[in-house]
VOPAGU-2260 file (C-alpha; in pm, 1 decimal, decimal comma):
REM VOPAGU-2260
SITE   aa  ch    i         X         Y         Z
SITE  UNK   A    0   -3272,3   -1540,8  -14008,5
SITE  UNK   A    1   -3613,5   -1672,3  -14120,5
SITE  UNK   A    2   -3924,0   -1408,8  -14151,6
SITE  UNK   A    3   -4251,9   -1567,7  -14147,4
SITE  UNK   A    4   -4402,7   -1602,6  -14492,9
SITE  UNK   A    5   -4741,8   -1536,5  -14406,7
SITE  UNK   A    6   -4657,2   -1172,8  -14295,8
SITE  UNK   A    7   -4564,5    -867,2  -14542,3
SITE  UNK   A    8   -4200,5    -702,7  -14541,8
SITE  UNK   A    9   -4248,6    -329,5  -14499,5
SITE  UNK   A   10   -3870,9    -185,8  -14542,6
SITE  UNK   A   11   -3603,7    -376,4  -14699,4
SITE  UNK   A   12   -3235,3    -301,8  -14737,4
SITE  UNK   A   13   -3042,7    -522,0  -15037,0
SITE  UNK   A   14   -2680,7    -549,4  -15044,4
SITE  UNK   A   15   -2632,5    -171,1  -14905,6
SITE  UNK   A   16   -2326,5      12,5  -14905,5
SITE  UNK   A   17   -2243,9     358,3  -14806,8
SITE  UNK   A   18   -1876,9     528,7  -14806,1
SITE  UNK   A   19   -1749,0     818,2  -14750,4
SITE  UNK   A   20   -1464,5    1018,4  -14973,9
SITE  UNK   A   21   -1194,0    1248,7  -14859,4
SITE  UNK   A   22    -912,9    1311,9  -15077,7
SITE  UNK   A   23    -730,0     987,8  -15155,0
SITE  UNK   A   24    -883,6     823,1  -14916,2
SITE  UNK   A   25   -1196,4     621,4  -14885,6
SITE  UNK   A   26   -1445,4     540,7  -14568,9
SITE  UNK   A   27   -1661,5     283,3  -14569,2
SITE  UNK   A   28   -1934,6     241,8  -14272,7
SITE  UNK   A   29   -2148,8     -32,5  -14434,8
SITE  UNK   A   30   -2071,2    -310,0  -14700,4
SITE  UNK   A   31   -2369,4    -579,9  -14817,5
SITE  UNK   A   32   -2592,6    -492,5  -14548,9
SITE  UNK   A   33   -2878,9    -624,3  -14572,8
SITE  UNK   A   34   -3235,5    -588,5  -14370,4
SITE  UNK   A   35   -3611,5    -701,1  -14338,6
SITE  UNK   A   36   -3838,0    -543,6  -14162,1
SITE  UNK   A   37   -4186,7    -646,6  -14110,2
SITE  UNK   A   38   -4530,5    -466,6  -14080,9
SITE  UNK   A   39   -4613,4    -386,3  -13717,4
SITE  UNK   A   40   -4265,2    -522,0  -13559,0
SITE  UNK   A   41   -4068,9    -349,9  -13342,5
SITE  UNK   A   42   -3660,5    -361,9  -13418,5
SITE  UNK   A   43   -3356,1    -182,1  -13222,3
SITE  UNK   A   44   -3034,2    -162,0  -13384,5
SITE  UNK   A   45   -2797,2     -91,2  -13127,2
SITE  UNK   A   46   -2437,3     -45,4  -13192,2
SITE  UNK   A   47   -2098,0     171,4  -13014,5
SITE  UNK   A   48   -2054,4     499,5  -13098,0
SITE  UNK   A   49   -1957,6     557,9  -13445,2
SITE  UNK   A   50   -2049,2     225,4  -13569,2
SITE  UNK   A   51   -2298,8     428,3  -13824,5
SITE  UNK   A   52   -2616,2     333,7  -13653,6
SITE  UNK   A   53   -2773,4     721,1  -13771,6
SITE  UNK   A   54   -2658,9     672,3  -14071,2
SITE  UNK   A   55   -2815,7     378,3  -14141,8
SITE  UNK   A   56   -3079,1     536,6  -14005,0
SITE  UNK   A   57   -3134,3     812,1  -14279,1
SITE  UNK   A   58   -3018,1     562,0  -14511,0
SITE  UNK   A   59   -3342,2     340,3  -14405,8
SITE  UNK   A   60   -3570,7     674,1  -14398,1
SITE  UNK   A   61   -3458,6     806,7  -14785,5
SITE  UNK   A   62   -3286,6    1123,0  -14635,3
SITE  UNK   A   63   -2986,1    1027,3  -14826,4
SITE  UNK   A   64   -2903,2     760,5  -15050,0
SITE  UNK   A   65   -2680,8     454,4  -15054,3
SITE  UNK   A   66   -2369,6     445,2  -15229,1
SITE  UNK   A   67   -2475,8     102,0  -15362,9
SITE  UNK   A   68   -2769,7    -128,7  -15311,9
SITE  UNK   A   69   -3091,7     -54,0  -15331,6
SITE  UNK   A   70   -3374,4      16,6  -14994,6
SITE  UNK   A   71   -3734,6     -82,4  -15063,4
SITE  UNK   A   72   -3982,9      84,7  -14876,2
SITE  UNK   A   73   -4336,3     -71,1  -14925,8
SITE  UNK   A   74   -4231,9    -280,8  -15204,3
SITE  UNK   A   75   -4078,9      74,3  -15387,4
SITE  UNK   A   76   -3727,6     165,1  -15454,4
SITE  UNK   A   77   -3609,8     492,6  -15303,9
SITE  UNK   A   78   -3328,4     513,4  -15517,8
SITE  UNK   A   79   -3571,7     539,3  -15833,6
SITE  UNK   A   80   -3771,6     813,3  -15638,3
SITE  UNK   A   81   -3682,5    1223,8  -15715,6
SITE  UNK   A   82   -3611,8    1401,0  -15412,2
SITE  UNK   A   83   -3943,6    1543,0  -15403,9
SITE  UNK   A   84   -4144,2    1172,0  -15425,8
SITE  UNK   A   85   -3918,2    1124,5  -15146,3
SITE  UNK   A   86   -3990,2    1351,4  -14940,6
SITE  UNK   A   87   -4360,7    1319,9  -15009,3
SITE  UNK   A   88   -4313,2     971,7  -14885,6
SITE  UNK   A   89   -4181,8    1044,3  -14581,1
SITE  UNK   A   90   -4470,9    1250,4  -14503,0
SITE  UNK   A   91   -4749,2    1025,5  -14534,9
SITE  UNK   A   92   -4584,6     709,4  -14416,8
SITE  UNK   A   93   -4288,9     802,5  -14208,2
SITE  UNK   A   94   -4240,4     975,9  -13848,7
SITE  UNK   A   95   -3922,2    1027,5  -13630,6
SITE  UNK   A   96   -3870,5    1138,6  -13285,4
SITE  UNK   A   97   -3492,0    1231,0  -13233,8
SITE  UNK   A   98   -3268,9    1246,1  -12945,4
SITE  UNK   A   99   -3300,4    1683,1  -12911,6
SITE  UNK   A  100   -3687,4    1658,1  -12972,1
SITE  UNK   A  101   -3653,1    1871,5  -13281,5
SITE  UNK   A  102   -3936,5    2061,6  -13190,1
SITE  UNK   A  103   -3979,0    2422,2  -13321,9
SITE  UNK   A  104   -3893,0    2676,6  -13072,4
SITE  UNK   A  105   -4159,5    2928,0  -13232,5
SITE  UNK   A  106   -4448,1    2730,9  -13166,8
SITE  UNK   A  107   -4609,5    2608,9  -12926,4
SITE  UNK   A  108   -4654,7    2244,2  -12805,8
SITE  UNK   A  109   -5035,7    2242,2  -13013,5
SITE  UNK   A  110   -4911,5    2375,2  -13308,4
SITE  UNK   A  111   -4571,9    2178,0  -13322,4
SITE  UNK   A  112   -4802,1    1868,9  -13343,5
SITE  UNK   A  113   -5082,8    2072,3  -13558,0
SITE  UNK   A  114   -4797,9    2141,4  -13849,8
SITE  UNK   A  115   -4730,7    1773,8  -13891,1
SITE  UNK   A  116   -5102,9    1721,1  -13944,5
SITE  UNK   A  117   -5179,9    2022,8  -14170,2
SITE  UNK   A  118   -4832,5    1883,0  -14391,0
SITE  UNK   A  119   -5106,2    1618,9  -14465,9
SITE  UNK   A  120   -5397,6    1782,7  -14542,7
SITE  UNK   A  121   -5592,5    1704,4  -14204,3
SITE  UNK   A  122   -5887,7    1881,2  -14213,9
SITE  UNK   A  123   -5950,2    1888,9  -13856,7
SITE  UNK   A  124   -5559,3    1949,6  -13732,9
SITE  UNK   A  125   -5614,3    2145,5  -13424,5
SITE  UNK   A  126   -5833,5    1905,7  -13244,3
SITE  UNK   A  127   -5624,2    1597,6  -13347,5
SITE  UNK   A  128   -5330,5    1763,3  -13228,2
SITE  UNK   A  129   -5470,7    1894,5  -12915,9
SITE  UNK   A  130   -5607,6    1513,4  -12859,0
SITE  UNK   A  131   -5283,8    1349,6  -12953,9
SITE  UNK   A  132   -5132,4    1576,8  -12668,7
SITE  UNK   A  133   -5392,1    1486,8  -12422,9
SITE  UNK   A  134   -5337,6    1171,5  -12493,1
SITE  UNK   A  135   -4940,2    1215,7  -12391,3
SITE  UNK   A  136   -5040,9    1392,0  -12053,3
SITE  UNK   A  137   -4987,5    1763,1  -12229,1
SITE  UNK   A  138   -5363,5    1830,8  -12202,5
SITE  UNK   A  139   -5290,3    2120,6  -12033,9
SITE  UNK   A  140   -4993,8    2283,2  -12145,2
SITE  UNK   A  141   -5106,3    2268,6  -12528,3
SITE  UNK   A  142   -5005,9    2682,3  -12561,6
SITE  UNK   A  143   -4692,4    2643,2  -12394,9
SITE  UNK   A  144   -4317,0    2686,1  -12636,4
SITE  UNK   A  145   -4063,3    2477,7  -12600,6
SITE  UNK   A  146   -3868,8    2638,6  -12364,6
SITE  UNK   A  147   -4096,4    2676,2  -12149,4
SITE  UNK   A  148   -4102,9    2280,7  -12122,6
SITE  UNK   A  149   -3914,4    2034,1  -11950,0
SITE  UNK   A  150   -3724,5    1775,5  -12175,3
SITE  UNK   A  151   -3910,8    1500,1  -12088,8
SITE  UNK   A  152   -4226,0    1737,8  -12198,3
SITE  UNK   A  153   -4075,5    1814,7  -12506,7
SITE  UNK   A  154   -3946,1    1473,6  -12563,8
SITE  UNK   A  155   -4369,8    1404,6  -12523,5
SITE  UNK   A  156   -4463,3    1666,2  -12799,0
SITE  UNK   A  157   -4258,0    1467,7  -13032,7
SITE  UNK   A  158   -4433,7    1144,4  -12960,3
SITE  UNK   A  159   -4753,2    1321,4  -13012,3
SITE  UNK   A  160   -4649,2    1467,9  -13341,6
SITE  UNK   A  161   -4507,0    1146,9  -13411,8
SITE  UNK   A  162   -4820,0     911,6  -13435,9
SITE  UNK   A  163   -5038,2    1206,6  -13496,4
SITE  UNK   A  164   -4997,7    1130,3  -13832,3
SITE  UNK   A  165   -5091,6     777,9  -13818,1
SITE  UNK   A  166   -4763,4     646,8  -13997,7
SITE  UNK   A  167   -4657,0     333,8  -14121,0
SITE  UNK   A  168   -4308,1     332,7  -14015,8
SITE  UNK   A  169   -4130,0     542,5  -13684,8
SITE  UNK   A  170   -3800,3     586,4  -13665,4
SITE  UNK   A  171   -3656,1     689,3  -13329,5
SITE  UNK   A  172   -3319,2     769,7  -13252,7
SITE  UNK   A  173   -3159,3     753,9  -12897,6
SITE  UNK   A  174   -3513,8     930,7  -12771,4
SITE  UNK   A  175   -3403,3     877,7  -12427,6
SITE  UNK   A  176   -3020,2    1003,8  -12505,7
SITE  UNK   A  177   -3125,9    1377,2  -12363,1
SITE  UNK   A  178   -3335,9    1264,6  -12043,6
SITE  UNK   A  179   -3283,4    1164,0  -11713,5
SITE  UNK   A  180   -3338,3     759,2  -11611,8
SITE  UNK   A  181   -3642,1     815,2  -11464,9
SITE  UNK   A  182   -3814,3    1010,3  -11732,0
SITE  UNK   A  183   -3640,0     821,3  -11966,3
SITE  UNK   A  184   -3824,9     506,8  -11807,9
SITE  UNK   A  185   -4164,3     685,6  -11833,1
SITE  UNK   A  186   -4097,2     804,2  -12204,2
SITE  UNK   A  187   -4046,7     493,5  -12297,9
SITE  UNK   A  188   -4306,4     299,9  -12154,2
SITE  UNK   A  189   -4551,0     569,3  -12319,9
SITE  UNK   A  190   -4331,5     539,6  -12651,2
SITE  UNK   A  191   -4415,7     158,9  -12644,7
SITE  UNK   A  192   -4791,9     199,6  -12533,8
SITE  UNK   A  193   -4895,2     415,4  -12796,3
SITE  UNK   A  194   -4678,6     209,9  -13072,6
SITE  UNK   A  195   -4852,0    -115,1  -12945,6
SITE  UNK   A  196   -5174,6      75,2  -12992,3
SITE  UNK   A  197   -5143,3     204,6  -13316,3
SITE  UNK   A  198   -4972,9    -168,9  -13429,7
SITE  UNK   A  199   -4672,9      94,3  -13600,6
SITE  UNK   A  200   -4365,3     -51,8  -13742,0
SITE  UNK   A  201   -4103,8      56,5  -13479,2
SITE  UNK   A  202   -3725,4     115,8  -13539,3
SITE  UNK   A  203   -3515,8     186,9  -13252,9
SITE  UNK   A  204   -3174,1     361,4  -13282,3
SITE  UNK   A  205   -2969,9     300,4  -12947,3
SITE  UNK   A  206   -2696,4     229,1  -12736,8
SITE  UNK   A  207   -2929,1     109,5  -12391,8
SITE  UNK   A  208   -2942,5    -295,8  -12420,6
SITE  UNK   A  209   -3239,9    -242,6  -12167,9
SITE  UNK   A  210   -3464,9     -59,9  -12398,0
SITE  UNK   A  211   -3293,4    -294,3  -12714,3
SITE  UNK   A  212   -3447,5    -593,6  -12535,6
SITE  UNK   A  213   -3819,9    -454,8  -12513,1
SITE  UNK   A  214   -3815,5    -460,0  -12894,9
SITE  UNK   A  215   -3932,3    -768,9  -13064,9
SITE  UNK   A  216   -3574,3    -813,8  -13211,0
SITE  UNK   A  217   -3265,7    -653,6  -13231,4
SITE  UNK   A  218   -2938,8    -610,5  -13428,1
SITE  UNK   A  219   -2611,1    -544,8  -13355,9
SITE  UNK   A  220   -2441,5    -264,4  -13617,1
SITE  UNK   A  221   -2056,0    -401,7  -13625,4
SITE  UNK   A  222   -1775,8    -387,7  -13884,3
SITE  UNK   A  223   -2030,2    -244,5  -14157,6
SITE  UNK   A  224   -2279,0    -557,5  -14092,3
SITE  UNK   A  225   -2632,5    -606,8  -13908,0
SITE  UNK   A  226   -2575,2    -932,5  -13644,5
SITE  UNK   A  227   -2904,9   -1044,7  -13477,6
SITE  UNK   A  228   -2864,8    -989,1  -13134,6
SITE  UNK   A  229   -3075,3   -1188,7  -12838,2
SITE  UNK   A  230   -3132,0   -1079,0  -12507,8
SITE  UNK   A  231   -3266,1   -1288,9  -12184,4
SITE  UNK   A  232   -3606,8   -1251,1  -12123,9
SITE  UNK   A  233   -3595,9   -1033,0  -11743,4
């Protein structure tokens, strides 16, 4: 695969491996792997069950670390980061919107969104939370819990707190896995909008080849190796 030269790699994964030990015995989900990513461009890694796409997922994000290689992020190596420069990483440059929302059940949809913000020291958190929502067609259930929404609502409040925090890289994994198709359809197309908008670096986790092919390219997880995968044009 050839990357442009003109344009800057974000996130970068060199000869990765991860395994797993039980006893005697030794699993291993990813050997080699390597990855470029470039700013603004939207990837899906796609995959079967099992194949370790998650895990390369957290991998990718610095919530755990490879058994071998090394994962760039920004030019930086994770694995000479502490846990906490990690994790203060994550929260300036890094969002995720997960298959079960994630959302706290103690607060409501505004202050779900407001935490992320205040995390970063936004000095005006409530309104840019209660915008970001607006903006996500939750204008008017901003003081509503999660329970009292429907999952394609919460699924929304994630995608609000998501690019709330303007970040530089979103990870999201299977977001449509808990919805129906229909809302699925309509959380993507806002998923998309918004990222397109913002010009965020988007990785995809997923199984759907439909909403694989409305990223700019996508790779197949197999046998502990990334495969570029192309799909027809519909």
């Amino acid at each position: 695969m050839t990357l442009p030269t003109t344009e800057k790699i974000l996130l970068e994964a060199q000869n990765v491996a991860k395994w797993f030990t039980t006893q005697d015995q030794r699993l291993e989900l990813f050997h080699d792997l390597n990855l470029k990513v470039l700013e603004g461009e939207t990837l899906a890694i796609v995959g079967r069950s099992g194949a370790g796409k998650s895990t390369l997922l957290s991998l990718l994000a610095g919530l755990d670390q490879p058994s071998a290689g090394n994962i760039l992020l920004a030019g930086r190596s994770l694995a000479e980061m502490d846990d906490a420069t990690r994790a203060e990483l994550r929260a300036k440059q890094i969002s995720f919107i997960f298959q079960s929302f994630h959302l706290l059940p103690e607060l409501t949809a505004l202050d779900n969104v407001r935490l992320a913000l205040e995390i970063q020291d936004c000095k005006d958190a409530i309104a840019q939370a209660d915008r970001w929502l607006g903006k996500v067609g939750l204008g008017q259930r901003t003081d509503h819990f999660p329970a009292q929404l429907s999952g394609g609502e919460q699924q929304r409040v994630a995608i609000a707190r998501a690019f709330a925090t303007r970040p530089s890289l979103l990870f999201a994994d299977e977001p449509t896995g808990n919805l129906d198709e229909e809302t699925g359809h309509q959380i993507i197309e806002q998923l998309f909008d918004l990222n397109k908008q913002e010009n965020t670096t988007l990785i995809l986790i997923t199984h759907d080849s439909e909403l694989a092919a409305r990223c700019q390219r996508c790779v197949s997880l197999h046998a502990g190796q990334l495969h570029e995968k192309v799909y027809e044009s519909a």
